[in-house]
N, C-alpha and C positions, 0 to 999 in steps of 0.2 A: 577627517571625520573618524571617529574609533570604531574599533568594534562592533562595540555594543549600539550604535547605532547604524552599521550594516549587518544586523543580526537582528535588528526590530524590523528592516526592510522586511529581512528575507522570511522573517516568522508571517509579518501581513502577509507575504505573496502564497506565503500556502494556505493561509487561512482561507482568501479567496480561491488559491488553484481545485483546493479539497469543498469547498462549497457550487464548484462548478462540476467535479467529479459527482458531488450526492444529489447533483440536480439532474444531470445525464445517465450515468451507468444504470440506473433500475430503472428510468423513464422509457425511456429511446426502445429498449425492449416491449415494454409494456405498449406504448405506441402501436408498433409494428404489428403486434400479434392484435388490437383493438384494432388494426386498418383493414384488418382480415386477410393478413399474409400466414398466421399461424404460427406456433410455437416454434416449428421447425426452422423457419426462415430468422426468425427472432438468434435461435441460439446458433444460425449462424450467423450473422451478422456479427453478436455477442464473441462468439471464438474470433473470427476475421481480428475484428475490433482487439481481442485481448493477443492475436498471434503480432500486429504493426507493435504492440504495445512492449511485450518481450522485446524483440528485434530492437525497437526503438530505445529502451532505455540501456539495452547492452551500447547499444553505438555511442548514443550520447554523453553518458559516462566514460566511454574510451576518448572520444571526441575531447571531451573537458579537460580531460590529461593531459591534451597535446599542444591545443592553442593558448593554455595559460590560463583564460579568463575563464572564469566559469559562466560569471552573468553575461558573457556574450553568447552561450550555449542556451541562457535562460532569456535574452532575446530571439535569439531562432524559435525558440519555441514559444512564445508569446506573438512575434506575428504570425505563425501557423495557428495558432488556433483561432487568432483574429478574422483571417481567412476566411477558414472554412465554417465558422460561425455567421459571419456575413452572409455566406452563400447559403446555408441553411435557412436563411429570412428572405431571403430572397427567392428562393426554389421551395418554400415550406409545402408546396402543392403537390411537390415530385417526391414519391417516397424513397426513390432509388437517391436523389439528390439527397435528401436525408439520413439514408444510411451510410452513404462514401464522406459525407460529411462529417457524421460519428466516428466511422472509421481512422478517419486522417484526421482530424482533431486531437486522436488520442497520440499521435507521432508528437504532436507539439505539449498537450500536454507532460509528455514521457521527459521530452526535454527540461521544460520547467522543472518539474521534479525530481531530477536525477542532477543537475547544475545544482539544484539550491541546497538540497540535501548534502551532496560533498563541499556548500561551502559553508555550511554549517560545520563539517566535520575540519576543514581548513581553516575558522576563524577560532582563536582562544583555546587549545587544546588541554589549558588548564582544567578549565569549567566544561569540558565536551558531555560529560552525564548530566549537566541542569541546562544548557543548551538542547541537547535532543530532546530529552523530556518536555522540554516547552516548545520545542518544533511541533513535538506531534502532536501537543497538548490541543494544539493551535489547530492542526488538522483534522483532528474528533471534533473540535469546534465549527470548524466550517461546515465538514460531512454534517455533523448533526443540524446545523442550523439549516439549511439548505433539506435537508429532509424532511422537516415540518410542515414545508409550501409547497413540495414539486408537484403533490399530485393532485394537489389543489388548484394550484397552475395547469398543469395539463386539461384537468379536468372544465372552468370556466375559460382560459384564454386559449385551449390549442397549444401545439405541438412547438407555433410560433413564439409563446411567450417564454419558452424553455431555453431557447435561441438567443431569446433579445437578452434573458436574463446574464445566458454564457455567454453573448457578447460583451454587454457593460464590464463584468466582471474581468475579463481578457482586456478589455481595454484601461482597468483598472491597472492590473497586474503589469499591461506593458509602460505603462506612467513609470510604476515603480521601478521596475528592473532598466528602464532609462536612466535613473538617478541613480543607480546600484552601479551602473557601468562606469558613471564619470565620479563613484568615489573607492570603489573598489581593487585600485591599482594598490593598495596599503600590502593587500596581501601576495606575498611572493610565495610562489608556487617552484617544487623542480618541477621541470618542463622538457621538452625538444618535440622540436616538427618532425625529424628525423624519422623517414621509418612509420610514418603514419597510421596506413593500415598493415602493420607488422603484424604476426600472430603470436610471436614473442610474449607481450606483456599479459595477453591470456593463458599462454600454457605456464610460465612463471606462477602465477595466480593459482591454477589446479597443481600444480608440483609445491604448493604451500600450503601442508597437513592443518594445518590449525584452520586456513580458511575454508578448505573442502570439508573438512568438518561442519564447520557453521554454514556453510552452503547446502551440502545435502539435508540437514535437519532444519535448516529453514525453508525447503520446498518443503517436508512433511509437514511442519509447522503450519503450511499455508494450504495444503489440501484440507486439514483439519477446518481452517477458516472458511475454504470453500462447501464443507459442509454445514457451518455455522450459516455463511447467507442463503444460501442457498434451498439445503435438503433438511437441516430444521425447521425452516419456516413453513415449509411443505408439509412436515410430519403435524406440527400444530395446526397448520389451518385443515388437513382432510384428514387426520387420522385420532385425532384429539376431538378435531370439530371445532374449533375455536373462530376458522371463519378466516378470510384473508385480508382484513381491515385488523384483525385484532394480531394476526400472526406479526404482519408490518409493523404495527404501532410496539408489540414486544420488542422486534429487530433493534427498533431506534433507541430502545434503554441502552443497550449496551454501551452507543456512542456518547451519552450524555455523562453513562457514570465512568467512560475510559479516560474522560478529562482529569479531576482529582486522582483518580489511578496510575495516571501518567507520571505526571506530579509528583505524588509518594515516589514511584518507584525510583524517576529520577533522582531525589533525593536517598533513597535507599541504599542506591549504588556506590553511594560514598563508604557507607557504613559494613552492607552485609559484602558487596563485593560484584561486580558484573558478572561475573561468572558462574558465581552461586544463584544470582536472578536469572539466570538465561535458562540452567538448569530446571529453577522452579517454574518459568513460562512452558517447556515441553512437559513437564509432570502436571502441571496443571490443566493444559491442553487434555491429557488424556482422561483426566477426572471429571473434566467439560463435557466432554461427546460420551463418557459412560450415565452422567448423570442427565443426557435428554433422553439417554434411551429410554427413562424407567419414567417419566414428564408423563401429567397424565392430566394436571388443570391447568387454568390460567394462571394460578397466584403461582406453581412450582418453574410450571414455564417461565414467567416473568422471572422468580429468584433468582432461576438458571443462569437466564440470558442476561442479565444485570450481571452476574458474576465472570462473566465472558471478561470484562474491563480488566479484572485482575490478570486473567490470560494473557491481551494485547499488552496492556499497560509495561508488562515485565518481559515480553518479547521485544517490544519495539524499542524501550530503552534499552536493554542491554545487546541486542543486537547490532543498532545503530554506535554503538561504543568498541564493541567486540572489532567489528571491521574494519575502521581506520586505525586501530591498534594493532591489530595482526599483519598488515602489508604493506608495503614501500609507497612514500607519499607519491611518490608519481604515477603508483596505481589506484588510487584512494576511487577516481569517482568510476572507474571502472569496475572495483570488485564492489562497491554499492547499487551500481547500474546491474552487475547481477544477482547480487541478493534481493536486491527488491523486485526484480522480475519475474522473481517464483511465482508471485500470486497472478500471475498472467498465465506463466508455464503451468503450475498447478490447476488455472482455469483450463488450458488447453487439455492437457492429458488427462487427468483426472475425472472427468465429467461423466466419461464413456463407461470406464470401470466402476465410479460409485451409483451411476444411473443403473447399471446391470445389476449393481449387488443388491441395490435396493427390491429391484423388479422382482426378484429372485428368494431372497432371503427376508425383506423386508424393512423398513428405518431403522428399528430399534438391533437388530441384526448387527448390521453392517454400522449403526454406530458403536457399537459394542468391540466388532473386530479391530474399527481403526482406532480404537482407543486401546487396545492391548496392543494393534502393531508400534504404537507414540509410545508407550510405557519401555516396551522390549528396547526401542531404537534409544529411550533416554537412556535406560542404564547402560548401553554399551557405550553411549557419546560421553556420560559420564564417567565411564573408566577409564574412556580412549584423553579426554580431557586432563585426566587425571595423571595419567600414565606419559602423555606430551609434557606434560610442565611446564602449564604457560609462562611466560616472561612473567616479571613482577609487575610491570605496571601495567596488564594484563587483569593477573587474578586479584589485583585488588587495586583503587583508585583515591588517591588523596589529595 
């Protein structure tokens, strides 16, 4: 089988992995706090949840490196969430069953997503900028689809049909990634078992400027997002007044227009260059959170938040290109397992500091400051970029 038809696998498997993520991640919260356990228990749960999640997608992606297969990293993680989705229907009466269930679902999803993603980055490295762009394109796809019914779902069927839904879906996902196993042998990976949990191939990874680069500005990058879902929608629904049906319903714009955004920008990469997009995703990011601060209706709110897409769309291509360019293929699904883990790590640490700024200073404040400290951190990543010299087929892609 070619490529390109384990490359249509793996794009269905996120579209469903990411429509079970936008059915779960704001439900499951929202639940808890409506069962009258309260916000407090809610965000932990939420941290617990997002700390398995970190851990889990470091490992998995070091994992992937070692046993060769990727999609056998993305069967482990498709019968865990099979799992504990089951048991969630089963225990739906026991809330404590339900939160460890959340929890440890997210171990399996971490897997799925951190396999598929490096074997996206492993299949065709010709075409890897219109390959990610349509990974993720696929992924705005699901998140979004999946957002339009959750809480519609929750609301008429219960906690349970949230469940059943994650279930089909999981079981959907493990169909496929059964077939991805028995054709997936085309791609040869370097490899060795050797040395398994070494800590070698992680400090390799930070002793290589170019990816500690792209590492630490993509945890800023993703605190930024954390206030995107987060402490935005906050400031419109209580301080705007907009109401928290209306704040949601803006959230979901972004995801519908990050689709086409995605898209372009993967196409872009060919022309303007990945590195110059990656650039424009942090400068962008900072003109995002300057520009909610000063939000003051519905129609600027909504422009706003629609314009987010441009933000994601030129992160998440040029990121996902950036990192298996920078490092040794036998590190690949590792230093992606921890780039993408920032938005976990950013959910862990970050919380506490922009909860206080707010408390303190106020929304508009404190989105004001992290968008001059995103402005300050771009120009320096940009000289420092600059001043590194990336490889040629780095700073631009043909």
């Amino acid at each position: 089988m070619s490529y390109k038809n384990i490359i249509t696998i793996v794009f269905a498997i996120n579209i469903l992995l990411m429509a079970i993520s936008g059915i779960t991640y704001p439900v499951i919260p929202l639940y808890i706090v409506g069962s009258g356990l309260g916000v407090l228990m809610a965000g932990i749960v939420t941290s617990i949840a997002s700390i398995a999640s970190f851990c889990s997608q470091i490992i998995w992606g070091y994992v992937s490196d070692r046993i060769r297969r990727r999609s056998r990293v993305m069967l482990y993680g498709s019968i865990i969430m099979l799992i504990f989705y089951t048991a969630a229907i089963f225990l739906s009466n026991n809330i404590i069953a339900i939160q460890l269930s959340y929890i440890f679902s997210t171990i399996g999803i971490a897997g799925v997503n951190i396999a598929s993603y490096a074997l996206v980055a492993d299949v065709d490295s010709r075409n890897l900028g219109r390959n990610m762009s349509l990974y993720w394109a696929g992924g705005s796809l699901g998140w979004a689809t999946s957002l339009l019914f959750a809480g519609w779902l929750l609301k008429i069927y219960g906690i349970v049909s949230i469940f059943v839904v994650s279930l089909l879906l999981s079981i959907t996902i493990l169909v496929l990634t059964i077939i991805l196993t028995s054709i997936d042998r085309v791609i040869t990976m370097i490899s060795t078992k050797k040395n398994i949990w070494s800590l070698k191939p992680i400090v390799k990874l930070l002793r290589n400027g170019v990816f500690l680069i792209l590492y630490i500005s993509s945890f800023m990058f993703m605190v930024g997002d954390v206030i995107k879902n987060i402490y935005i929608p906050q400031y419109q629904a209580y301080k705007i007044g907009l109401g928290e049906s209306l704040a949601t319903y803006i959230l979901s714009l972004a995801s519908w227009f990050e689709i086409p955004a995605i898209l372009l920008f993967g196409h872009m990469l060919y022309s303007i260059g990945v590195t110059t997009i990656y650039i424009i995703s942090l400068i962008s990011m900072s003109f995002y959170l300057y520009l909610n601060s000063i939000v003051g209706n519905l129609i600027v709110a909504s422009i706003v938040m629609a314009s987010y897409s441009i933000v994601w769309a030129s992160y998440i291509t040029s990121i996902s290109v950036l990192v298996p360019l920078c490092v040794d293929e036998e590190n690949k699904g590792l230093a992606l397992g921890l780039v993408n883990s920032n938005f976990a790590l950013a959910n862990i640490s970050s919380n506490i500091i922009l909860s206080y700024m707010v408390s303190i200073y106020g929304y508009s404040q404190t989105f004001i400051f992290i968008a001059i400290i995103m402005l300050l951190l771009t120009i320096t990543i940009a000289i420092t970029i600059l001043s590194k010299r990336f490889s040629k087929n780095i700073m631009t892609i043909s």
